[in-house]
C-alpha positions in Angstrom: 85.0 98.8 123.8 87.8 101.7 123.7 86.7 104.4 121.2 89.5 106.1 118.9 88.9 108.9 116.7 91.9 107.8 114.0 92.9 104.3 114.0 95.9 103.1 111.2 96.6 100.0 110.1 100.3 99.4 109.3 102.8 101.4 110.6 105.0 101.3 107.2 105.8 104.8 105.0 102.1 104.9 104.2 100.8 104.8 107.7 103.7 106.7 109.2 103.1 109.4 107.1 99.4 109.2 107.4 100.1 109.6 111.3 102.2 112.4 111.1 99.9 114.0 109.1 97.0 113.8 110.6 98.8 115.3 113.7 99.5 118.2 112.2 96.0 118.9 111.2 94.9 118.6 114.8 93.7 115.6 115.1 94.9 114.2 118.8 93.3 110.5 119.2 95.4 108.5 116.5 96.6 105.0 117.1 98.7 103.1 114.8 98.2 99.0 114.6 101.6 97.5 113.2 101.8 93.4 112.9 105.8 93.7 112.6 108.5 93.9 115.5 109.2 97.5 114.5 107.7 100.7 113.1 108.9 101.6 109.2 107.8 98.1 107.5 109.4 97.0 104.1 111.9 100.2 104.2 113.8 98.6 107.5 115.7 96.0 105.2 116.2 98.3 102.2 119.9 99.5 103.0 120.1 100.8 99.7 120.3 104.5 99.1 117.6 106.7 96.2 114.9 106.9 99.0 113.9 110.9 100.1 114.4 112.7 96.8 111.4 114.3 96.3 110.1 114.0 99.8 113.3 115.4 101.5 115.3 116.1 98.8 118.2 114.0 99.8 119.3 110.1 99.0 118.5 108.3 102.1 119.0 104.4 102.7 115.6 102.6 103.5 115.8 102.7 107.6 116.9 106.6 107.4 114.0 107.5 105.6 111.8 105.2 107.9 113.3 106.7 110.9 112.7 110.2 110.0 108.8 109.5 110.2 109.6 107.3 113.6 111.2 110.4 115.4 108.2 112.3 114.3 105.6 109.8 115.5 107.4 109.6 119.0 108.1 113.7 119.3 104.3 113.9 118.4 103.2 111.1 121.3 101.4 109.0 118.8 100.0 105.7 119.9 101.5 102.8 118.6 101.1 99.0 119.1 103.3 96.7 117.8 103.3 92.7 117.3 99.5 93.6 116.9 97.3 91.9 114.1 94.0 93.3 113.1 92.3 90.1 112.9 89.1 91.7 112.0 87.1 94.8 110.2 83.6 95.6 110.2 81.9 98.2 107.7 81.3 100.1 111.1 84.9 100.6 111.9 85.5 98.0 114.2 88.7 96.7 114.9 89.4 93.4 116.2 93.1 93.4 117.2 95.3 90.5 118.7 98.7 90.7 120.5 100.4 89.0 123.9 97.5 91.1 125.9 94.9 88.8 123.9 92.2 89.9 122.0 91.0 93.8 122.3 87.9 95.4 120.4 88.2 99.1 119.3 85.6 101.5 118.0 86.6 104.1 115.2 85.7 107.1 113.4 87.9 106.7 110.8 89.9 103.9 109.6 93.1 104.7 107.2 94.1 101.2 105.7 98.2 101.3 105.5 98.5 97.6 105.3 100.6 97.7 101.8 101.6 94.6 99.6 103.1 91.5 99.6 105.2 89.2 97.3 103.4 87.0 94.5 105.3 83.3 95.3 105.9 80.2 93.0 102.5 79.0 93.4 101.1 82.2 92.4 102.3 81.7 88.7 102.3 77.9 88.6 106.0 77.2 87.8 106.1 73.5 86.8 109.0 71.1 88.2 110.3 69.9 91.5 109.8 71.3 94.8 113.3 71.4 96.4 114.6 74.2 99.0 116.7 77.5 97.8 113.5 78.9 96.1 113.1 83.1 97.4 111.0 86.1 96.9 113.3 88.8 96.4 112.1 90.7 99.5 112.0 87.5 101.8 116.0 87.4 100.5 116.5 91.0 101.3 115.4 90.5 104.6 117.4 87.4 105.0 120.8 89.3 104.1 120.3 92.4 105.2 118.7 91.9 108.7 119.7 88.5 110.0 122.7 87.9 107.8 122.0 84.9 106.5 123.4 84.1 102.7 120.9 82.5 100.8 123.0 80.5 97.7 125.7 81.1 95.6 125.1 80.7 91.7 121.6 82.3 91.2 118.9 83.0 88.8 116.1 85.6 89.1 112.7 85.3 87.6 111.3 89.0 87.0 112.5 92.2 86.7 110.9 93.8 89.8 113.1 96.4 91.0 113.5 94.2 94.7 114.8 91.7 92.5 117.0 94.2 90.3 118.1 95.6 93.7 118.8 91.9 94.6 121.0 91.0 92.1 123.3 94.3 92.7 123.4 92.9 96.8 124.3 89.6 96.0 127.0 90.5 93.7 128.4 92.8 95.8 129.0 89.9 98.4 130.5 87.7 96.2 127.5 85.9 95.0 127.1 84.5 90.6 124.0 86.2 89.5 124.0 84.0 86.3 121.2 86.3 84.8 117.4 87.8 85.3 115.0 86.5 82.9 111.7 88.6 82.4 108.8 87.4 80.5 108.1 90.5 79.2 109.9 92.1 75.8 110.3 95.0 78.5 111.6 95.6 81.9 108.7 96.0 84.7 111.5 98.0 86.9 112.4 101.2 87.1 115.0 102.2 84.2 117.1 103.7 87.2 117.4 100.2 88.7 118.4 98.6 85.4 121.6 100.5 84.5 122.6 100.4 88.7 122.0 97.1 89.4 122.4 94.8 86.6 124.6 96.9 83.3 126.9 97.9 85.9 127.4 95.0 86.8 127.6 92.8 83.3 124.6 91.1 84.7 122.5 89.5 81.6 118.8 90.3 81.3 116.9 88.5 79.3 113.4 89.6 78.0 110.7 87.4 76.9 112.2 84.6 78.5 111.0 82.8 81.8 111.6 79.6 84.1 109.5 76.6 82.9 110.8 73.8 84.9 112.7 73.6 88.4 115.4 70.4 89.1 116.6 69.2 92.4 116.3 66.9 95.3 116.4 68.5 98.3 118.2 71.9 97.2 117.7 73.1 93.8 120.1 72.1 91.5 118.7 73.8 88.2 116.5 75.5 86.2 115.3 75.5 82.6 114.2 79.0 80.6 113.0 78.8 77.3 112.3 82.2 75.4 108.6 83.4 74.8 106.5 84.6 71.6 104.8 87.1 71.2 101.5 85.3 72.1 103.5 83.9 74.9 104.3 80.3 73.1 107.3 79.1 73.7 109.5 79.1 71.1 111.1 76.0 69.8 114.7 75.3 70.3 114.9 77.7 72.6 115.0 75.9 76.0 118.5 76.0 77.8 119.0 74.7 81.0 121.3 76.7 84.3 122.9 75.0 86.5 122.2 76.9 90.2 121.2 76.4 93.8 119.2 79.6 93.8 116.2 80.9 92.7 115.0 84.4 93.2 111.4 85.6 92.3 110.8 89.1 91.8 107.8 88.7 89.9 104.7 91.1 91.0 103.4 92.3 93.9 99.9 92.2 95.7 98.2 94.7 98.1 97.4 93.2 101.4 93.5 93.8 100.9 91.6 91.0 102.8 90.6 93.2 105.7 89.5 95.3 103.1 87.2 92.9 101.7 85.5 91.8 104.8 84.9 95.5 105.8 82.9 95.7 102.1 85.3 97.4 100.6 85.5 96.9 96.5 88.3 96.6 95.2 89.5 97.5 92.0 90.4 94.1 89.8 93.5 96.3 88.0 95.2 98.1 91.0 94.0 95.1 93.4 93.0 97.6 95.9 90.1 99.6 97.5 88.3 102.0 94.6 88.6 105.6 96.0 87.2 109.1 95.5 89.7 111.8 95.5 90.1 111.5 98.6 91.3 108.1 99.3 88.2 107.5 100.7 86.7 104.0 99.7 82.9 103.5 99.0 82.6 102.6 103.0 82.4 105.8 104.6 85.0 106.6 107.1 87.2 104.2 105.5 90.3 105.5 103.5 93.3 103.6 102.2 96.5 104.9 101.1 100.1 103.6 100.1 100.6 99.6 98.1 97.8 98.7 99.8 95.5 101.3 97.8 98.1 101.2 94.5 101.5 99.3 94.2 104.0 102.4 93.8 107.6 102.4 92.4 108.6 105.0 94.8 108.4 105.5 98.6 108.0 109.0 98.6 104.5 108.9 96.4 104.0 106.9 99.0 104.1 108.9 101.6 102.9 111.9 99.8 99.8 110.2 98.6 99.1 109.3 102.7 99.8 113.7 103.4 97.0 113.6 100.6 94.2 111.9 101.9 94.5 113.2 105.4 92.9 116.4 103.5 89.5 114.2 103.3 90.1 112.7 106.3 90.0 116.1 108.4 87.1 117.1 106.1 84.8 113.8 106.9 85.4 114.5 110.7 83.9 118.2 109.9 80.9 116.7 108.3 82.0 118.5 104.9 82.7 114.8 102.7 79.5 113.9 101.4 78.8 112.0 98.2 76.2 114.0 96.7 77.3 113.5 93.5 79.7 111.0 91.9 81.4 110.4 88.4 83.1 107.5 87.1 86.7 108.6 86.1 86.8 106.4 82.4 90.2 105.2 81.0 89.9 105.2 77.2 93.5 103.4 75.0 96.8 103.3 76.3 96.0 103.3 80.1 95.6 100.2 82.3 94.7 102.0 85.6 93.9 105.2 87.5 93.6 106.1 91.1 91.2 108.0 92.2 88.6 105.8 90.2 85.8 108.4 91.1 85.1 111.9 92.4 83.1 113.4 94.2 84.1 117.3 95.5 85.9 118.0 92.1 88.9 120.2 94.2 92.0 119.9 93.4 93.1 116.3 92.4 96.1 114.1 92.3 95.5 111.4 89.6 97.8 108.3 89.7 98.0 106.4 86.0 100.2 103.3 84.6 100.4 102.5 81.0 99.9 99.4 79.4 103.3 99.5 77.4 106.5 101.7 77.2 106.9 104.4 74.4 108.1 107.9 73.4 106.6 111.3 72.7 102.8 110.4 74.4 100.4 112.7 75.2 98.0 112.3 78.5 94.6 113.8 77.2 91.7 114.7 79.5 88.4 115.4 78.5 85.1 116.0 79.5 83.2 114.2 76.7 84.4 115.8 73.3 85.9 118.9 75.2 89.5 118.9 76.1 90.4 119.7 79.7 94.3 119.4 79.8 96.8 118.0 77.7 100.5 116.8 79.2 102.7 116.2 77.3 104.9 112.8 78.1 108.7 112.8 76.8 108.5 108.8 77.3 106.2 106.0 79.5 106.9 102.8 80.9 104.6 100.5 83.0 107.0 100.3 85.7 106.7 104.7 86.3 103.8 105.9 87.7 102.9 109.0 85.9 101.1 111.3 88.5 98.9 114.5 87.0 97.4 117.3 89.2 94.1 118.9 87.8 93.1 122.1 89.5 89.2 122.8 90.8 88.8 124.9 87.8 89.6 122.3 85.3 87.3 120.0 86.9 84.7 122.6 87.6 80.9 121.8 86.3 82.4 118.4 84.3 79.5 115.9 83.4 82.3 112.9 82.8 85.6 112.8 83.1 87.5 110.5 80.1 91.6 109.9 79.9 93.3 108.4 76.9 97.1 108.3 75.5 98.0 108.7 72.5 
């Protein structure tokens, strides 16, 4: 069985950067495992610029910022195997992978999971009606246009306000596609505010919120769909069921980390984020094992992505010194306002990145940490929205000889 020190699975902006990263703090035996055709992932088919800013402080488009990684991979001579699916993980860091060569058995110190997310479909939130064709995640219609050049309708509706979809509706409109409008069941948008204004009031593309598809119509190709607007208990309101007449439907409508390696390794996942639970790290409660990128935490932007993979390299390089040990663990506790955080423990109490989303949008918060009835930090929040990760660093000597570790938003 061939032994490697660093094995990576995915070879998408999380493990890319995870690679690169690892490199540069010595570490020479690193192999990345990559399912796809190509090296960069999801970012390949987004030809759309706003990627880099923070990480390279630039606008890149999708496959620039991808490449960028890819020239570093190849310059460093890191292994990579593509059309390669890890068909199996064990809680001892073995790897089970499959390609044209067959099946191949690996051995590993350390495991970084890089596997990031996938789409939630129709069946995932049980729209009622017929079953015809023309029926798209966003992202399977990105990759549609952009890489094979295929147009996928030409009057069409969009179910959820994810910012593929919001990003979506801009692409089709620009090719001469009807984007009648985006409906989101939500009374607020679960995209970034950027995407809003750029892709759909630019445009004089409607968006309706707390509204949603409850029935599909067609016979072979969709033909039309009904929305009806939603309560606040989520009812539907009466009288307010209106039918559209399209052969398109695009769902943008969640997305789901890519965690069933995870599971079988023993990983636990945490039933908010729908990844692994992590010290500060990024390492998961399976030593050796870390996870980083949508497949730890769905992000809104690729360069946290890639910045939270430079991250937990840190531990990475300090559990192949012997120096990560779990001698003593606390339970980071989110008290009102918050639905999750990342890291959900910690252990050395260094330096910490802490990754939060709020349950609902407002103005003038206040992120309070606290260490029982003492107050740690205060940061101060000129507005919040659930679709904007709100990252907060604490410093060792905030964090120093804390018994608990509590954050609320008020």
């Amino acid at each position: 069985m061939p032994e490697r020190e660093v094995i990576i699975i995915g070879g998408g902006a999380a493990g890319l950067a995870a690679a690169v990263a690892c490199k540069q703090k010595g570490i020479e035996d690193i192999l990345i495992i990559e399912r796809g055709d190509y090296l960069g992932g999801i970012l390949q088919q987004c030809i759309h610029d706003g990627f880099g800013l923070e990480k390279f402080h630039t606008s890149l488009a999708g496959p620039e910022y991808a490449q960028r990684y890819i020239d570093q991979v190849k310059e460093k001579e890191i292994s990579f195997l593509l059309n390669s699916m890890v068909v199996s993980l064990t809680p001892q860091k073995e790897v089970i992978v499959v390609n044209n060569n067959g099946l191949t058995h690996y051995q590993a110190r350390i495991i970084i999971l890089a596997m990031g997310c996938r789409e939630r479909t129709r069946g995932a939130i049980g729209i009622p009606g017929a079953r015809p064709s023309g029926i798209y995640t966003a992202g399977a219609a990105q990759e549609l246009i952009n890489l094979k050049n295929y147009m996928i309708g030409e009057k069409i509706v969009i179910l959820g306000s994810g910012d593929i979809g919001l990003i979506m509706a801009r692409r089709l409109t620009l090719e001469g596609v009807e984007v009648i409008t985006v409906a989101e069941k939500l009374p607020y948008s679960s995209g970034l505010p950027r995407n809003i204004n750029q892709c759909l009031y630019d445009f004089d593309i409607p968006l309706l919120l707390s509204h949603t598809v409850i029935d599909i119509e067609g016979n072979g190709r969709l033909s039309g769909v009904t929305i009806a607007q939603l309560g606040k208990r989520g009812g539907i309101i009466p009288g307010s069921r209106r039918k559209i007449a399209c052969d398109t439907l695009l769902l943008s409508v969640g997305l789901i980390p890519e965690n069933e390696l995870s599971r079988e390794a023993g990983i636990i996942l945490d039933n908010i984020t729908g990844g692994p639970q992590v010290d500060e790290r990024g390492q998961t409660n399976v030593p050796g094992i870390f996870a980083c990128g949508n497949v730890l935490q769905v992000h809104d932007i690729v360069d946290n992505v890639s910045l939270e993979a430079e991250y937990i390299v840190e531990g990475v390089a300090e559990y192949l010194e012997g120096k990560l040990n779990k001698e003593r663990e606390i339970k980071v506790e989110l008290e009102k306002g918050l639905r999750h955080v990342v890291p959900q423990t910690l252990i050395r109490f260094k330096d910490t990145i802490f990754s939060f989303r709020v349950n609902q949008p407002g103005e003038k918060k206040v992120l309070v940490f606290t260490d029982g009835k003492r107050v740690i930090k205060k940061k101060f929040l000129r507005r919040v929205n659930p679709a904007e990760m709100i990252r907060v660093k604490l410093i060792s000597s905030e964090l120093e000889e804390i018994k608990t570790l509590k954050v609320r938003l008020v």
